[in-house]
N, C-alpha and C positions, 0 to 999 in steps of 0.2 A: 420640494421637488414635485415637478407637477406627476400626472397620470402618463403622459404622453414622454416625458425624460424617463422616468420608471421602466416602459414598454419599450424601449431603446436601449436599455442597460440590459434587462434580461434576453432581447435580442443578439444583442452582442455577446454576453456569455454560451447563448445557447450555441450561436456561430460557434465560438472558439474549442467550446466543448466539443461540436463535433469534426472540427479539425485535429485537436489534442486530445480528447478525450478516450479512456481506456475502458474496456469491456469490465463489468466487476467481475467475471472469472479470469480475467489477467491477473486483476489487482488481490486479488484472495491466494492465486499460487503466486506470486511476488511477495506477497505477507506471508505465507508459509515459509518461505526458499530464504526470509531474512529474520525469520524468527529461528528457525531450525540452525541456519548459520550463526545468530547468536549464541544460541547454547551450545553447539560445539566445541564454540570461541572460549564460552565460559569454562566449560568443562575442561577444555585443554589445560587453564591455567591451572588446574587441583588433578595433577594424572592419579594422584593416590587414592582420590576421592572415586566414588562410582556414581559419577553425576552423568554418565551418557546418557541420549535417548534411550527409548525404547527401542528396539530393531522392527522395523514395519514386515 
């Protein structure tokens, strides 16, 4: 792959990135909001257990 197809590909990501691309503090409370919703998830399944979060 020459220099000049290289400089075309990362142009093109850069484009799409900035058409799709997401703020990292979007992406860090969307990984909060599906991390939290998994242990919820989990913890539902053992109601016996005292697996909830902590309360914020």
């Amino acid at each position: 792959m020459t220099d000049t197809n290289l400089a075309n590909e990362f142009s093109e990501f850069e484009e799409l990135e900035a058409m799709f691309g997401q703020d990292t503090s979007d992406l860090a409370k969307m990984e909060k909001v599906m991390l939290t919703q998994n242990l919820e998830g989990f913890a539902s399944c053992f109601p016996e257990w005292d697996l909830h979060p902590p309360v914020a």
